[in-house]
mmCIF file of the N, C-alpha and C atoms, coordinates in Angstrom:
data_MODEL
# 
_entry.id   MODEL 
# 
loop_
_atom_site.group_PDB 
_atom_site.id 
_atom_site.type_symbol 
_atom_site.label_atom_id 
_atom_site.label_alt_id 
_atom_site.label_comp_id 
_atom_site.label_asym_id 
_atom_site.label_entity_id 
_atom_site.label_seq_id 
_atom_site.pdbx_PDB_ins_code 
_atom_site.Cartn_x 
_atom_site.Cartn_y 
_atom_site.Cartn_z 
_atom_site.occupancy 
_atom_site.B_iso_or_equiv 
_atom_site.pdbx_formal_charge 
_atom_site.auth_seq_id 
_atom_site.auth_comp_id 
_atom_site.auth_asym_id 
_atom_site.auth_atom_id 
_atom_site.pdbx_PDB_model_num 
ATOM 1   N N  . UNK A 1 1  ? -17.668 -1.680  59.804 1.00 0.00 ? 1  UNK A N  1 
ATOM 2   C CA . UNK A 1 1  ? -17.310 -0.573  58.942 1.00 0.00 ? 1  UNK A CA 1 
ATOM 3   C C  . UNK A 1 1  ? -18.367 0.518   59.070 1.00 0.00 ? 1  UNK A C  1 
ATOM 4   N N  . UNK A 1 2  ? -18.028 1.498   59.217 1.00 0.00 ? 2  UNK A N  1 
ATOM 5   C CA . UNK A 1 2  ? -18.976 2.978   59.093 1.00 0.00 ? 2  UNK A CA 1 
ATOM 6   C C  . UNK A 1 2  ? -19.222 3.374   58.500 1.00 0.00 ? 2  UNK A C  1 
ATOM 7   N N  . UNK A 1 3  ? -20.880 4.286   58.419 1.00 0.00 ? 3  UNK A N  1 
ATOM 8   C CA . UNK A 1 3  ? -21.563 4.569   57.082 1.00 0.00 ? 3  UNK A CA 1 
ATOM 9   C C  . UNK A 1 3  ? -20.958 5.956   57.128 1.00 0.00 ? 3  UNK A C  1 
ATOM 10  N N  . UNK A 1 4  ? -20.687 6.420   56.105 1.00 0.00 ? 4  UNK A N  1 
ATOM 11  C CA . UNK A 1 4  ? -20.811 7.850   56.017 1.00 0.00 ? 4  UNK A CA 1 
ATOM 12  C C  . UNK A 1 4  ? -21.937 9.362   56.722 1.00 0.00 ? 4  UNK A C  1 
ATOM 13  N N  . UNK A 1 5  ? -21.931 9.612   57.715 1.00 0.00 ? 5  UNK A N  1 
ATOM 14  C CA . UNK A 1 5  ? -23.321 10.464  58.042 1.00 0.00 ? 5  UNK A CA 1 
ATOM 15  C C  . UNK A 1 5  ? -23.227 11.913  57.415 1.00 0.00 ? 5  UNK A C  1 
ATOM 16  N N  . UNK A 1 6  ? -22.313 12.322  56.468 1.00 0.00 ? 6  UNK A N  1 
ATOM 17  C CA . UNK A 1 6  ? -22.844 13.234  55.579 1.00 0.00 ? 6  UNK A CA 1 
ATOM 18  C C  . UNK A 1 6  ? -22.176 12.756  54.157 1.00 0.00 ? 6  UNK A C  1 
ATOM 19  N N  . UNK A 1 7  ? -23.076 13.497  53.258 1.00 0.00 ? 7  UNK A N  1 
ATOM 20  C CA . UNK A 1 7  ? -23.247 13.543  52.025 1.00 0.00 ? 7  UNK A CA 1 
ATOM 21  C C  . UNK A 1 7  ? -21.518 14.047  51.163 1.00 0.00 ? 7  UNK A C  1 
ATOM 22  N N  . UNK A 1 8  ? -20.807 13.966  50.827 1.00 0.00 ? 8  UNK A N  1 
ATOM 23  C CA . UNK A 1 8  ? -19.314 14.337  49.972 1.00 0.00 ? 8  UNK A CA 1 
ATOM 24  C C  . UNK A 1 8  ? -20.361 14.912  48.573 1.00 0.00 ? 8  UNK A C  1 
ATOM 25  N N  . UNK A 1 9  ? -19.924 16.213  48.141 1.00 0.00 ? 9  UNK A N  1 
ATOM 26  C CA . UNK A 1 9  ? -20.447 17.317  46.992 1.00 0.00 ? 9  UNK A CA 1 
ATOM 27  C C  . UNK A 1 9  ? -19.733 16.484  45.805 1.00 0.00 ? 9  UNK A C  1 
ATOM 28  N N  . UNK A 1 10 ? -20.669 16.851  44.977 1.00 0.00 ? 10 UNK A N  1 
ATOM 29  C CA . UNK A 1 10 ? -19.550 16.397  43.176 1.00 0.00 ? 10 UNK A CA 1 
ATOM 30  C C  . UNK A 1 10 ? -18.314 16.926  43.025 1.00 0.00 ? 10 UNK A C  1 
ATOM 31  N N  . UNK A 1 11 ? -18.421 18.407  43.633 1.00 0.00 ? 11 UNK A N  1 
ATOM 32  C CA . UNK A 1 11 ? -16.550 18.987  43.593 1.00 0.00 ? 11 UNK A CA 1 
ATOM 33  C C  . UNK A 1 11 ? -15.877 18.100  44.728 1.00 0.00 ? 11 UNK A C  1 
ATOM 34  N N  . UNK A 1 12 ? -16.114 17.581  45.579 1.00 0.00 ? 12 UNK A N  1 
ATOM 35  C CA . UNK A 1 12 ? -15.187 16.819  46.415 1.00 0.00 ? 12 UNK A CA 1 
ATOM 36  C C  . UNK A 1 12 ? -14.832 15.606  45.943 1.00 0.00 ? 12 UNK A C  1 
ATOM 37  N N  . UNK A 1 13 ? -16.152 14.792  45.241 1.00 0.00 ? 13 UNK A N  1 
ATOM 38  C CA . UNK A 1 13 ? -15.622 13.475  44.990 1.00 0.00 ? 13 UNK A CA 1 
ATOM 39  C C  . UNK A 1 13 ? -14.765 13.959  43.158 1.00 0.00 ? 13 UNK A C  1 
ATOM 40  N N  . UNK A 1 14 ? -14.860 15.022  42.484 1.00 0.00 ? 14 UNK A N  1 
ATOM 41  C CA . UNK A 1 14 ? -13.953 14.981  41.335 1.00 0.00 ? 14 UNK A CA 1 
ATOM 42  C C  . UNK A 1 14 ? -12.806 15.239  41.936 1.00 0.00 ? 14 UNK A C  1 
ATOM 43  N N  . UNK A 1 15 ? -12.777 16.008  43.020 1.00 0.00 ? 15 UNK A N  1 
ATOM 44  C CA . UNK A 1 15 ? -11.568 16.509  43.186 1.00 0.00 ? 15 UNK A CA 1 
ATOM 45  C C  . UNK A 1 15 ? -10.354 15.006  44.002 1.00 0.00 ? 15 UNK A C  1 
ATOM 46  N N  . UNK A 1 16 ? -11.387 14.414  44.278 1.00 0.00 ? 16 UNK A N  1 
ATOM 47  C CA . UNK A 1 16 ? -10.468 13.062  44.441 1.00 0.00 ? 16 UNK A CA 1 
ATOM 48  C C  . UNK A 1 16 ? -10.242 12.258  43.201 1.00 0.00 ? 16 UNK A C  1 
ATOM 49  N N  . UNK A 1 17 ? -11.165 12.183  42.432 1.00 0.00 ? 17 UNK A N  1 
ATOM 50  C CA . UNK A 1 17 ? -10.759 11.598  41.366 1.00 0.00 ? 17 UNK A CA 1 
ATOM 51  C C  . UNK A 1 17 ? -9.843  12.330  40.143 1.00 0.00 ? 17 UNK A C  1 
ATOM 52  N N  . UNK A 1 18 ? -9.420  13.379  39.900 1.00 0.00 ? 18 UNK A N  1 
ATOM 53  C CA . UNK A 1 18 ? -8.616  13.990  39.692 1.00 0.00 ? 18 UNK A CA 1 
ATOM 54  C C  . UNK A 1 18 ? -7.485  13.328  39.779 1.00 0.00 ? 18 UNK A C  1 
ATOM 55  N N  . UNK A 1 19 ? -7.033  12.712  40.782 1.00 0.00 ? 19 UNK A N  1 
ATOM 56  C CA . UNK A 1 19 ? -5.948  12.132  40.921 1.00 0.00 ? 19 UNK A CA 1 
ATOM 57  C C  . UNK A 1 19 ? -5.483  10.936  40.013 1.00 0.00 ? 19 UNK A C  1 
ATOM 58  N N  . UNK A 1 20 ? -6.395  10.401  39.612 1.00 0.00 ? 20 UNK A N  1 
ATOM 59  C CA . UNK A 1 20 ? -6.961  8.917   38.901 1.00 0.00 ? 20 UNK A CA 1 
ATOM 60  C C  . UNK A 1 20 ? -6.462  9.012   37.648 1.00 0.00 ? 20 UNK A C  1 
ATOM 61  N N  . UNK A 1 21 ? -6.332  10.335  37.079 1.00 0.00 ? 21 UNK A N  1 
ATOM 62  C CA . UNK A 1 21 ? -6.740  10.439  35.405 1.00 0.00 ? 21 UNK A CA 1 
ATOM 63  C C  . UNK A 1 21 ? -5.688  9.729   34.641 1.00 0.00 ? 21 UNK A C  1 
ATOM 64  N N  . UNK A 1 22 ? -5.462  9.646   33.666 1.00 0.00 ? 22 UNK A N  1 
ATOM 65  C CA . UNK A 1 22 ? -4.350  9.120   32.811 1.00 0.00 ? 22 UNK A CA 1 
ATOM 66  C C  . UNK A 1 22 ? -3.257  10.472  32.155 1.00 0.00 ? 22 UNK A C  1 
ATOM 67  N N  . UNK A 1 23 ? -1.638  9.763   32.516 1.00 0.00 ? 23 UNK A N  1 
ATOM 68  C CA . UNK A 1 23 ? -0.610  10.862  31.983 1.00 0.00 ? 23 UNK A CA 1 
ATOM 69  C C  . UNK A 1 23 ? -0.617  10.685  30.774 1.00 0.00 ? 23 UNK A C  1 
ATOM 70  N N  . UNK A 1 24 ? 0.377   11.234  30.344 1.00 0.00 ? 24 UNK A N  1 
ATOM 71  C CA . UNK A 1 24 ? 0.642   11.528  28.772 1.00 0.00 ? 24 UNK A CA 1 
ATOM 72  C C  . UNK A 1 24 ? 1.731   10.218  28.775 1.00 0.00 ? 24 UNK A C  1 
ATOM 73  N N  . UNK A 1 25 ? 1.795   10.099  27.550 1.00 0.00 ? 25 UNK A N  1 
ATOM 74  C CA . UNK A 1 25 ? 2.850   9.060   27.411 1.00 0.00 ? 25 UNK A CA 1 
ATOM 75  C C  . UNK A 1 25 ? 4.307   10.075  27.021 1.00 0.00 ? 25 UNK A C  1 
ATOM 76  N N  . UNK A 1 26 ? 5.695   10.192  27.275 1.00 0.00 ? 26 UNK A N  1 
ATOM 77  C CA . UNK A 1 26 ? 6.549   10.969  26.951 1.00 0.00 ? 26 UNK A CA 1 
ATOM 78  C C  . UNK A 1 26 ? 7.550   10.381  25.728 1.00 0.00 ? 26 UNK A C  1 
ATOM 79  N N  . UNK A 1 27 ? 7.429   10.658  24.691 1.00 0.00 ? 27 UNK A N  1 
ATOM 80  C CA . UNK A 1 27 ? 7.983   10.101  23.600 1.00 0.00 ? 27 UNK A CA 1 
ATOM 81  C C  . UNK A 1 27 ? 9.275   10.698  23.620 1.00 0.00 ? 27 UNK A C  1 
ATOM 82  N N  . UNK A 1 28 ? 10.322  9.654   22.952 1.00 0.00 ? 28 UNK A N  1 
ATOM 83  C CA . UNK A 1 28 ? 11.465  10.178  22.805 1.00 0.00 ? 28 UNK A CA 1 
ATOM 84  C C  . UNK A 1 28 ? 11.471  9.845   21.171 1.00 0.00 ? 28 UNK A C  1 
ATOM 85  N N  . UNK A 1 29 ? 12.938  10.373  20.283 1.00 0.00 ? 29 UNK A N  1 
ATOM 86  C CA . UNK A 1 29 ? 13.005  10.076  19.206 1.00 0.00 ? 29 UNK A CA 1 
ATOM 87  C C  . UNK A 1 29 ? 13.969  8.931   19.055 1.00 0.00 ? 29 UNK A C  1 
ATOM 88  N N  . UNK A 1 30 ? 13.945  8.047   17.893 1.00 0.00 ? 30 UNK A N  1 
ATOM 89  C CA . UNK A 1 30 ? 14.925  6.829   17.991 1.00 0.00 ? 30 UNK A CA 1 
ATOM 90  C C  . UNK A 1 30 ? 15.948  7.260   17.240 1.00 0.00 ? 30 UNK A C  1 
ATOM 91  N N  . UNK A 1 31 ? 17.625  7.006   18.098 1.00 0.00 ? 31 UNK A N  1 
ATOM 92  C CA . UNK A 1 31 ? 18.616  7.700   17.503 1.00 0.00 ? 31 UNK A CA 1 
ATOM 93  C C  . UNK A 1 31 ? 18.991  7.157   15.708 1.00 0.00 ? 31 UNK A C  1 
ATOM 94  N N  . UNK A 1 32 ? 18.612  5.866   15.379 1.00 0.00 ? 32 UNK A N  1 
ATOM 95  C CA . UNK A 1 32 ? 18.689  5.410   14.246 1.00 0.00 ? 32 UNK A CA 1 
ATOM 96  C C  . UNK A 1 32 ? 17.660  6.069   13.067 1.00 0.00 ? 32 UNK A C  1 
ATOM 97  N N  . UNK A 1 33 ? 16.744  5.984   13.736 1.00 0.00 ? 33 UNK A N  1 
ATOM 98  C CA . UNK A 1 33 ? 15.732  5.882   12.221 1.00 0.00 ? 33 UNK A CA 1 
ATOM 99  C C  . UNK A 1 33 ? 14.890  7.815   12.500 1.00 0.00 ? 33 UNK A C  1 
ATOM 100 N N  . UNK A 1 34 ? 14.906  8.095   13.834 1.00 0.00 ? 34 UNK A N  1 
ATOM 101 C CA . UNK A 1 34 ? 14.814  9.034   13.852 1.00 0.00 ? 34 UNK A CA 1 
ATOM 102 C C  . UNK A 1 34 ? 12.663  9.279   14.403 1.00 0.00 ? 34 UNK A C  1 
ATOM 103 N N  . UNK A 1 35 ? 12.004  7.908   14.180 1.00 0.00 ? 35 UNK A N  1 
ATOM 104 C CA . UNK A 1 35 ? 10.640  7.994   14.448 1.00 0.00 ? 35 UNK A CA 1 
ATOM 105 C C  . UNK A 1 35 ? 10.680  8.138   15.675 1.00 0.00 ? 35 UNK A C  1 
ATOM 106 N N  . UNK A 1 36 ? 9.408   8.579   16.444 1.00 0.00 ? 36 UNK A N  1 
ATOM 107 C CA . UNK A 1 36 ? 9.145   9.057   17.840 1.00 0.00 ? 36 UNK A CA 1 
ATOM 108 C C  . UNK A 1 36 ? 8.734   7.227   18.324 1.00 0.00 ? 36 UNK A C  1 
ATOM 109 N N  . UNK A 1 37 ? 9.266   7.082   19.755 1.00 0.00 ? 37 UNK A N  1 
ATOM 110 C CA . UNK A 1 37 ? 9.047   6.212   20.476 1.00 0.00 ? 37 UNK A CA 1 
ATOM 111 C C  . UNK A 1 37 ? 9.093   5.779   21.608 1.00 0.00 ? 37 UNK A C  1 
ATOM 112 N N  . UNK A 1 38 ? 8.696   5.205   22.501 1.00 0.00 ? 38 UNK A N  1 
ATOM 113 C CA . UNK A 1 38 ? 8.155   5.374   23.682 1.00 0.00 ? 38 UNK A CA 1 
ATOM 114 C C  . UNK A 1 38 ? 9.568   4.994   24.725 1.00 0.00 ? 38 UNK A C  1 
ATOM 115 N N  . UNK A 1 39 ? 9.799   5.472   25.636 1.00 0.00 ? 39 UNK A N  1 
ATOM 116 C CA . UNK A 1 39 ? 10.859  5.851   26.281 1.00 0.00 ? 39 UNK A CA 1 
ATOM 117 C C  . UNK A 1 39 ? 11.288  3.901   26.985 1.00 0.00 ? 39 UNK A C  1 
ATOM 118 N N  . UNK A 1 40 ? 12.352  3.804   26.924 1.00 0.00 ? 40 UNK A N  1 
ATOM 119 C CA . UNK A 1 40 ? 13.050  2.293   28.105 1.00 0.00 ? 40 UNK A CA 1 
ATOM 120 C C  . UNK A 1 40 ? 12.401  1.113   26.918 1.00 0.00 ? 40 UNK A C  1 
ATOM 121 N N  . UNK A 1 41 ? 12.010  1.221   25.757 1.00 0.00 ? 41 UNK A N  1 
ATOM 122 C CA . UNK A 1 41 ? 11.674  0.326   25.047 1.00 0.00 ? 41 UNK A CA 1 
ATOM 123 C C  . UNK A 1 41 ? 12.499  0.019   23.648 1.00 0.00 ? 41 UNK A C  1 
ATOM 124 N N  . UNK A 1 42 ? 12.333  -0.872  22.811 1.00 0.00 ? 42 UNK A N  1 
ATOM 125 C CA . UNK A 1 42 ? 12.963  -0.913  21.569 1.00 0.00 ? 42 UNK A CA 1 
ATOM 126 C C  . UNK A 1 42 ? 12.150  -0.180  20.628 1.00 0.00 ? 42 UNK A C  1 
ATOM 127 N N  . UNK A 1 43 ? 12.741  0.257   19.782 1.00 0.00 ? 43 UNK A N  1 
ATOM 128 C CA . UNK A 1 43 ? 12.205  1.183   18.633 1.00 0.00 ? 43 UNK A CA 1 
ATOM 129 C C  . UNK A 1 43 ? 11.069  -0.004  18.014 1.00 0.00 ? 43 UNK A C  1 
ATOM 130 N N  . UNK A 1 44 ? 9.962   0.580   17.650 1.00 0.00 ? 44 UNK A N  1 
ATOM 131 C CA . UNK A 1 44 ? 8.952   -0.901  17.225 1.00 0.00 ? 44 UNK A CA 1 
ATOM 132 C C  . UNK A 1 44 ? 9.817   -0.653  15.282 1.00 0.00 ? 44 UNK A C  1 
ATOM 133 N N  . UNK A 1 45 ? 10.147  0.639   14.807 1.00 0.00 ? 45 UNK A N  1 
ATOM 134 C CA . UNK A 1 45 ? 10.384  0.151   12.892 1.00 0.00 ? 45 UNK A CA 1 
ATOM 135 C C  . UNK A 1 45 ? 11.543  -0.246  12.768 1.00 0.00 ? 45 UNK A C  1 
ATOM 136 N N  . UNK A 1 46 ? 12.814  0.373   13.638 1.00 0.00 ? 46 UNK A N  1 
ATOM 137 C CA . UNK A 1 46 ? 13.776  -0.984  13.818 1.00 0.00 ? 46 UNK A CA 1 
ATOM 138 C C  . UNK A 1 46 ? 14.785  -1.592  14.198 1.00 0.00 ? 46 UNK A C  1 
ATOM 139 N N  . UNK A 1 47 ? 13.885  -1.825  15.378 1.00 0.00 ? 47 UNK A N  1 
ATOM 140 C CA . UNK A 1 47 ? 14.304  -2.757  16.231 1.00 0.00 ? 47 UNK A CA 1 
ATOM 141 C C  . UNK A 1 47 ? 15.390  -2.220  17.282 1.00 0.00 ? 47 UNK A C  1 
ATOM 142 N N  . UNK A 1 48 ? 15.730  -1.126  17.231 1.00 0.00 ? 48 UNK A N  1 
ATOM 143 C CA . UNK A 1 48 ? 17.397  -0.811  18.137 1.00 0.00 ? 48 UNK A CA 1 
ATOM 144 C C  . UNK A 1 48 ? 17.196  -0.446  19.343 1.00 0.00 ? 48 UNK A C  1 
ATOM 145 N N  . UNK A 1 49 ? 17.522  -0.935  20.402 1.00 0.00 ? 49 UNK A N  1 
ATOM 146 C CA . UNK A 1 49 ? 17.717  -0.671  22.040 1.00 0.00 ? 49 UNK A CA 1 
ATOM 147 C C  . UNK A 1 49 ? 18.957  0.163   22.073 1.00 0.00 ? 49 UNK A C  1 
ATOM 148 N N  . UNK A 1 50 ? 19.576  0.953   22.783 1.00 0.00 ? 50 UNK A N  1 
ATOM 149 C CA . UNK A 1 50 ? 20.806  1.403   23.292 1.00 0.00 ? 50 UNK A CA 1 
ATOM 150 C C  . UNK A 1 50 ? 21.450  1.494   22.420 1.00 0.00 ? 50 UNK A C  1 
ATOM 151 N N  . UNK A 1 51 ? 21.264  1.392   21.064 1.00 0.00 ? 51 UNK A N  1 
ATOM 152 C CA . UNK A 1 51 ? 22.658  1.420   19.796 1.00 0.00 ? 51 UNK A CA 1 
ATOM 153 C C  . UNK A 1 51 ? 22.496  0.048   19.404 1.00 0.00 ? 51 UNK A C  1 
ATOM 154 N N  . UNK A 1 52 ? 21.704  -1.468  19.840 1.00 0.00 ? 52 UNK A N  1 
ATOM 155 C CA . UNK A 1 52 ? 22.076  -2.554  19.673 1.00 0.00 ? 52 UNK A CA 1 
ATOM 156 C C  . UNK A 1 52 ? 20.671  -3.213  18.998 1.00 0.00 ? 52 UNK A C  1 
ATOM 157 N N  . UNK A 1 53 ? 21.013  -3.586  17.643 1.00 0.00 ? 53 UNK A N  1 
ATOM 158 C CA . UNK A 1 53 ? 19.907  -4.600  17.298 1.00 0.00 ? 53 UNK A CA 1 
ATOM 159 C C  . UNK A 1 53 ? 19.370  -5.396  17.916 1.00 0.00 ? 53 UNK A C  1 
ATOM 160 N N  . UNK A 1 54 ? 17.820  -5.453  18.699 1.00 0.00 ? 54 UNK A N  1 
ATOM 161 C CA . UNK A 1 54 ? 17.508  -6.444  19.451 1.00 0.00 ? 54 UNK A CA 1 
ATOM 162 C C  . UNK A 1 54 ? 16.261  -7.139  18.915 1.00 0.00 ? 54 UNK A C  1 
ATOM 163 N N  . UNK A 1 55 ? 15.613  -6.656  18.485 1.00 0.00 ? 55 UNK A N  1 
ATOM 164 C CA . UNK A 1 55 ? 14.292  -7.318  17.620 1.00 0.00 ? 55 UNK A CA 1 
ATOM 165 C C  . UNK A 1 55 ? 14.633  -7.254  16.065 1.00 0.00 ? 55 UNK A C  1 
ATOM 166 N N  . UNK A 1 56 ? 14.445  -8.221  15.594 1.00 0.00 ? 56 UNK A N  1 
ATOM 167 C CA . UNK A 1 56 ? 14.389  -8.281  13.843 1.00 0.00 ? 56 UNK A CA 1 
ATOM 168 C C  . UNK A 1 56 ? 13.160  -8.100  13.486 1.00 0.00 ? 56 UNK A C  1 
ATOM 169 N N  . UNK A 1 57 ? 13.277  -6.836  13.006 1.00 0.00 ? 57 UNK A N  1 
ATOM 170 C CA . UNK A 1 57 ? 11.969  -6.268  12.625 1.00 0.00 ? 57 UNK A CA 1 
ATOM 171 C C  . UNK A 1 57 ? 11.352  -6.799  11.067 1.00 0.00 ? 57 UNK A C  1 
ATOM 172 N N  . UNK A 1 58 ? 12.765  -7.505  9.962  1.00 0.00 ? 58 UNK A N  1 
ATOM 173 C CA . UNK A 1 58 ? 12.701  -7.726  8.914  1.00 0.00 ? 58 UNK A CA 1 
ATOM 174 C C  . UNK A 1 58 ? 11.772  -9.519  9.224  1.00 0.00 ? 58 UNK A C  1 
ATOM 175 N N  . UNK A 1 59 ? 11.933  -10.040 10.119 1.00 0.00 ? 59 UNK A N  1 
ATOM 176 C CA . UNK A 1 59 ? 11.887  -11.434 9.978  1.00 0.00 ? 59 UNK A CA 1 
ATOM 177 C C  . UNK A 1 59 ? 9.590   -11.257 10.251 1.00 0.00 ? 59 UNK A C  1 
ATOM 178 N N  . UNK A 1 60 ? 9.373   -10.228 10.988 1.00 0.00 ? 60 UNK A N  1 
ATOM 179 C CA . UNK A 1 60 ? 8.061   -9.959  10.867 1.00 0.00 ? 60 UNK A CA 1 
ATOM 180 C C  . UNK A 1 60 ? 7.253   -9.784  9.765  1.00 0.00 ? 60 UNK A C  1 
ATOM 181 N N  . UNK A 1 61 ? 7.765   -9.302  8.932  1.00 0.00 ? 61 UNK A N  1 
ATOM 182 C CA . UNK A 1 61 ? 6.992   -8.453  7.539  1.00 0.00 ? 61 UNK A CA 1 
ATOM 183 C C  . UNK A 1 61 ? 7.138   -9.601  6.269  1.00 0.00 ? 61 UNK A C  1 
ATOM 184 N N  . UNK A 1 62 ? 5.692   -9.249  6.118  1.00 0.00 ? 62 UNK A N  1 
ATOM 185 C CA . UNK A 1 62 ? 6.177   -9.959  4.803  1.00 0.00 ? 62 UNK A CA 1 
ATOM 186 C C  . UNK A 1 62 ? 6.991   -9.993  3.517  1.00 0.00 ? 62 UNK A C  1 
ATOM 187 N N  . UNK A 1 63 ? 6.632   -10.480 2.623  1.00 0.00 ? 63 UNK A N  1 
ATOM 188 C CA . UNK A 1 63 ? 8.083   -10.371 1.356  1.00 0.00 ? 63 UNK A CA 1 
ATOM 189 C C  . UNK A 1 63 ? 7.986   -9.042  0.656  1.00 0.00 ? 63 UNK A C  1 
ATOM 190 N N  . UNK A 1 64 ? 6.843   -8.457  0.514  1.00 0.00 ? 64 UNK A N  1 
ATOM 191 C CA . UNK A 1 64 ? 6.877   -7.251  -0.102 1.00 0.00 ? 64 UNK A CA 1 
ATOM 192 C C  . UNK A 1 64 ? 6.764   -6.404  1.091  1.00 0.00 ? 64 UNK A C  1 
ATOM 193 N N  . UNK A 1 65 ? 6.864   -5.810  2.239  1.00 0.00 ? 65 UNK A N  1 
ATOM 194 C CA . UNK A 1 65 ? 6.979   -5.330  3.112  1.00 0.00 ? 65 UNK A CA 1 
ATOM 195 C C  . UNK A 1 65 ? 8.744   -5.162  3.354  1.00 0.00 ? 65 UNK A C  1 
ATOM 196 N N  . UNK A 1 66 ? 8.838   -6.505  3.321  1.00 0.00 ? 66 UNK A N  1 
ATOM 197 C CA . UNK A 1 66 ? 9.993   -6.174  3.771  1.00 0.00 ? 66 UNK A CA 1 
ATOM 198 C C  . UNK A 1 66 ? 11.646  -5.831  3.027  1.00 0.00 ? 66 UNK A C  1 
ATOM 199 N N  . UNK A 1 67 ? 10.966  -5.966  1.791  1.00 0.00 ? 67 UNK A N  1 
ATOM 200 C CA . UNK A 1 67 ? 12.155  -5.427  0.590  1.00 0.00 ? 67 UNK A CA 1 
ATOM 201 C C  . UNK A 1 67 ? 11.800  -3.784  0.683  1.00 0.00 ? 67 UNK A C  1 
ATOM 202 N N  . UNK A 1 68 ? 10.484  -3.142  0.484  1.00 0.00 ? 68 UNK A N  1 
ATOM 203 C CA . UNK A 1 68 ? 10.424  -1.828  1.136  1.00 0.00 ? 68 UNK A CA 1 
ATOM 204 C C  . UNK A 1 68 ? 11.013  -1.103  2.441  1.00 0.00 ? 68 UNK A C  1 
ATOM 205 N N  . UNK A 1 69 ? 11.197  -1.744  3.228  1.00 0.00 ? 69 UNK A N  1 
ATOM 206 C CA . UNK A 1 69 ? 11.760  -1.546  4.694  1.00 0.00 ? 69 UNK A CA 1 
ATOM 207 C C  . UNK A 1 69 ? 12.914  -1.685  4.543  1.00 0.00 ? 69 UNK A C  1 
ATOM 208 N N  . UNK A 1 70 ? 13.626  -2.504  4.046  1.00 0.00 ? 70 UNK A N  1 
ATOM 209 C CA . UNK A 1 70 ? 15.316  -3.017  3.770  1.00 0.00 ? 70 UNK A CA 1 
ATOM 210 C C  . UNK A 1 70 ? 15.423  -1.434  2.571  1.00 0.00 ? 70 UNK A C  1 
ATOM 211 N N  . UNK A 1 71 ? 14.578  -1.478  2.009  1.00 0.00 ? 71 UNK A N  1 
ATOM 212 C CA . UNK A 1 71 ? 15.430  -0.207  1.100  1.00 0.00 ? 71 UNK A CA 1 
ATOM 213 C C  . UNK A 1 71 ? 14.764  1.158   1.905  1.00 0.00 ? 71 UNK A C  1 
ATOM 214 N N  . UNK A 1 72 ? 14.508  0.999   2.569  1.00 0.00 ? 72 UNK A N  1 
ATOM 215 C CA . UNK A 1 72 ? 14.297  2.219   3.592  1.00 0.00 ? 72 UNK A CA 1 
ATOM 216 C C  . UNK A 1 72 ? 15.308  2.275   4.201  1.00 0.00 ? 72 UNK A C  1 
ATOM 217 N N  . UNK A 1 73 ? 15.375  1.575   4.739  1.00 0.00 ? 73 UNK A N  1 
ATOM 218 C CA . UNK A 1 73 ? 17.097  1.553   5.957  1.00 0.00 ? 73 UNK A CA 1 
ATOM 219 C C  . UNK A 1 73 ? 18.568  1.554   4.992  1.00 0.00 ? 73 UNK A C  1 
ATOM 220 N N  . UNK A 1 74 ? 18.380  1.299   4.226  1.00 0.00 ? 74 UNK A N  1 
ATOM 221 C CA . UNK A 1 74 ? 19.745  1.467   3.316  1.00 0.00 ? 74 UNK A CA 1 
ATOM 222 C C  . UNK A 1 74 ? 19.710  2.622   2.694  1.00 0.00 ? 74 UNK A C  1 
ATOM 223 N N  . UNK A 1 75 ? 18.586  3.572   2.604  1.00 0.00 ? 75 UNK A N  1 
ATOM 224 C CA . UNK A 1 75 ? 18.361  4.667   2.060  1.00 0.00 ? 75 UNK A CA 1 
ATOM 225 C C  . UNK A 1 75 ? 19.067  5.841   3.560  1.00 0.00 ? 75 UNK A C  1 
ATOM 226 N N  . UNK A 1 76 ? 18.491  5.347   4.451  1.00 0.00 ? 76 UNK A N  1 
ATOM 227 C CA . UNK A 1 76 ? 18.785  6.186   5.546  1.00 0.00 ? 76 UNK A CA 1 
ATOM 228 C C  . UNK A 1 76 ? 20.279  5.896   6.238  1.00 0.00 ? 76 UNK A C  1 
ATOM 229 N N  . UNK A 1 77 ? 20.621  5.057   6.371  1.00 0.00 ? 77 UNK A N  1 
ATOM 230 C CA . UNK A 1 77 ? 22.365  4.874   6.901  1.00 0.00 ? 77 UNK A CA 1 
ATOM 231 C C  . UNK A 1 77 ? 23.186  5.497   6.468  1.00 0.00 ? 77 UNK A C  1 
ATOM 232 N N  . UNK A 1 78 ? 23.328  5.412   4.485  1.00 0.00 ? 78 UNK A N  1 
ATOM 233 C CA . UNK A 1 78 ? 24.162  6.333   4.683  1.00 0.00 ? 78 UNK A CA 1 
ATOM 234 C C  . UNK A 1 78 ? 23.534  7.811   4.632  1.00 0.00 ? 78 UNK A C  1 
ATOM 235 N N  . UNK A 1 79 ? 22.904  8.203   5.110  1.00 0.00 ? 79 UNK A N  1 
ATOM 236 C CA . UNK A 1 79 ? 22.391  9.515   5.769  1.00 0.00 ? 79 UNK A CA 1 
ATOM 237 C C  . UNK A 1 79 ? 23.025  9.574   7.226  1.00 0.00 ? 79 UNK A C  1 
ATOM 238 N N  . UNK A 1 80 ? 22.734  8.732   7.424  1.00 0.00 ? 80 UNK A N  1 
ATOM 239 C CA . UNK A 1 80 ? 22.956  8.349   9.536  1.00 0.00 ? 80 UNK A CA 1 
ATOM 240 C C  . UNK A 1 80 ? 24.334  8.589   9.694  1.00 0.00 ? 80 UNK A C  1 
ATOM 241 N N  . UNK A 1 81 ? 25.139  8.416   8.587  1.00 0.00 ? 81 UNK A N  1 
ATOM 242 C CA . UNK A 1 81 ? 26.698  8.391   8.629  1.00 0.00 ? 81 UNK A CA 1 
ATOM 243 C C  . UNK A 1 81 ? 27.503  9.612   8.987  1.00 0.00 ? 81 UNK A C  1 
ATOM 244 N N  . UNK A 1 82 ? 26.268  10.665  7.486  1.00 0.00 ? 82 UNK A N  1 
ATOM 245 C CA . UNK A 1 82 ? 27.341  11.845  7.305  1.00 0.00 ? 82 UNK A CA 1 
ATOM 246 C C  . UNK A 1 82 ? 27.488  12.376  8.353  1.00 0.00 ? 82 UNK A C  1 
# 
């Protein structure tokens, strides 16, 4: 393997590393509940893929958590309706 016989400047080696950096993450909104969430995934507050319940978000939370959350979502459906 070969040594390098000249020196690469700090603007050359950022300008390669430039490439490296980290994107943005692109959020979408969830058509149910309406919170921002990360795109090809299930909504993490609840639970809906494609229109389809796939994670039970209620069976996570505890007992007082999750009577708050249940009257969250019954507060919002029939909203979701009109």
């Amino acid at each position: 393997m070969g040594t390098p016989t000249q020196k690469h400047t700090k603007s050359r080696r950022d300008k390669r590393r430039f490439q490296l950096r980290l994107s943005h993450q692109q959020l979408s909104t969830c058509p149910k509940c309406g919170r921002p969430r990360l795109g090809h995934t299930a909504c993490l507050y609840c639970g809906t893929y494609k229109g389809r319940e796939v994670v039970d978000v209620l069976k996570r939370l505890s007992k007082k958590e999750k009577k708050a959350r249940a009257k969250e979502l019954a507060a919002k459906e029939p909203a979701a309706a009109k």
